[in-house]
Each structure stands twice: as structure tokens, then as C-alpha cells.
C-alpha positions in Angstrom: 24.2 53.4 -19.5 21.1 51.1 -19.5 21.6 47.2 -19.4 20.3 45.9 -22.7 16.9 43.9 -22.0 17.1 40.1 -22.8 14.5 38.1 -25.1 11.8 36.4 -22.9 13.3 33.1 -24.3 11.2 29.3 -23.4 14.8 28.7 -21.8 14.5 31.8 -19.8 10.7 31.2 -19.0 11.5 28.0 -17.8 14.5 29.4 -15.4 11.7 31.9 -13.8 9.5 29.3 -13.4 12.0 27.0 -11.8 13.2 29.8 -9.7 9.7 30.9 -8.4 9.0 27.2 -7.4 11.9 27.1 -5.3 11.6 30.6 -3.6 8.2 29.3 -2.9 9.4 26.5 -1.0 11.6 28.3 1.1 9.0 30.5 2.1 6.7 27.4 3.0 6.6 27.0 7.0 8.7 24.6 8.2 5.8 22.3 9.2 4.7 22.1 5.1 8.0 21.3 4.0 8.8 18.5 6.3 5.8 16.7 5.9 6.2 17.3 1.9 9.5 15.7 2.6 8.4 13.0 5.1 6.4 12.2 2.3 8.5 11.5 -0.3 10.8 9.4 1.9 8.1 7.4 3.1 6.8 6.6 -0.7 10.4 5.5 -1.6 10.9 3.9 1.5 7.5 1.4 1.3 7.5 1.0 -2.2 10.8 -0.2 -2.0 9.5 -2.8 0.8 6.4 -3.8 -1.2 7.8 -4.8 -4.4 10.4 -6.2 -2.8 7.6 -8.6 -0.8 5.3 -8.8 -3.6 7.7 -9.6 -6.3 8.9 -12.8 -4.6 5.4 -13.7 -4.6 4.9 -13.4 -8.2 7.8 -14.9 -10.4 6.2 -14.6 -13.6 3.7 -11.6 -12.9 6.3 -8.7 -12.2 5.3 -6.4 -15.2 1.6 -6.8 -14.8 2.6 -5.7 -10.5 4.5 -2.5 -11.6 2.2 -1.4 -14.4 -0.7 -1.9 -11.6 1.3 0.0 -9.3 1.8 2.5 -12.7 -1.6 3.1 -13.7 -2.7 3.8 -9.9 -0.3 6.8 -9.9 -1.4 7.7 -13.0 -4.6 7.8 -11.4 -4.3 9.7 -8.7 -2.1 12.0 -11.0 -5.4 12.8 -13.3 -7.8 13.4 -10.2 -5.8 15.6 -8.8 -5.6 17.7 -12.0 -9.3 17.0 -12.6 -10.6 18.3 -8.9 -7.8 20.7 -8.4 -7.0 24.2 -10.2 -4.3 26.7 -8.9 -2.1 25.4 -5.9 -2.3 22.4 -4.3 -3.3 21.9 -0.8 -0.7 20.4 1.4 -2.4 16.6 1.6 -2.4 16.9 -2.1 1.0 17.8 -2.2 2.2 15.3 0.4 0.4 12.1 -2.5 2.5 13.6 -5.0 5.5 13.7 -3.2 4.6 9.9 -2.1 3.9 9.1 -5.5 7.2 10.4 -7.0 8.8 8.6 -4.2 6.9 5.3 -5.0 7.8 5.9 -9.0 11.6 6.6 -8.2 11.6 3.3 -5.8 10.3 1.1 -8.6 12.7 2.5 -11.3 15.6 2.2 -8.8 14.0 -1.8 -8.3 13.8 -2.6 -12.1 17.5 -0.6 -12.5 18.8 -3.2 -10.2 17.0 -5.9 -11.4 18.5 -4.8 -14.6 14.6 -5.2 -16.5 
């Protein structure tokens, strides 16, 4: 007897999508996926360091220094989608990657700093 066939659901859509992605990683040479990784650490890593620096240096200017820091991620975030269509070269991949890293670094830094 034939399995019944499921509704393409936006759940299931989703869970293909998410699947694909990571299949595709694994496939990625070793060399791709360690810098992609590299990268990511390295964002989290010197954000970390720099807002820790910078934010002694500016008592009362912290906000305006993360939404700076914001609003250039956001920027490289829209050129990339701007010049980019299809897959992303690895050097574009590696500033996202740094960029998530940076974004997680200063969350982690406010969720500490409890603003």
C-alpha cells in the first residue's frame, strides 16, 4: 500500500529549506567552512573587545556607539542583497558570518550590562 502524500505546509517548506542549507554545508570543502567559521568567531571575538574599549571611553554615548555599530551591519546587510543575487561568494559569506558574530557580541554586552 502507498504512503499517503503530505500537504506542502509553510512548516514543512520551511523544514526543506532548513534541511537543504545544512546538507549544503556539509558538502562545502573543508577550507569554506572553516573560514565561514573562523569568521564568525573572530566578529564575536573583536566586537566583544571593541565595545568593551570603546564603551569606557564614552559614559554617556553608549546607545548612539551600538546603533552606529547597528546601522553599519545594516549596511553591509542591504549591499550585499543589492549587488548579490543567487549564492553568495565565500568573502561575502565570511562578512556575514562576521557580522552575526559582531550582532550576537553586542547583544551578549547589553545582556550583561543588563540595558
Amino acid at each position: 500500500m502507498a504512503e499517503p502524500r503530505l500537504q506542502q505546509t509553510r512548516l514543512q517548506a520551511v523544514q526543506s529549506r532548513v534541511g537543504g542549507s545544512l546538507l549544503s554545508q556539509l558538502r562545502e570543502s573543508w577550507r569554506a567552512a572553516s573560514l565561514s567559521l573562523l569568521s564568525l568567531l573572530i566578529g564575536f571575538y573583536l566586537a566583544q573587545n571593541i565595545t568593551a574599549m570603546l564603551l569606557v571611553r564614552f559614559q554617556g554615548g553608549r546607545p548612539m556607539l551600538v546603533l552606529a555599530l547597528v546601522l553599519l551591519f545594516e549596511l553591509v546587510v542591504r549591499l550585499r542583497t543589492r549587488l548579490i543575487s543567487g549564492p553568495a561568494p565565500l568573502g561575502w559569506v565570511m562578512a556575514d558570518n562576521f557580522r552575526i558574530g559582531a550582532t550576537y557580541a553586542m547583544v551578549f554586552e547589553a545582556f550583561k550590562l543588563g540595558t
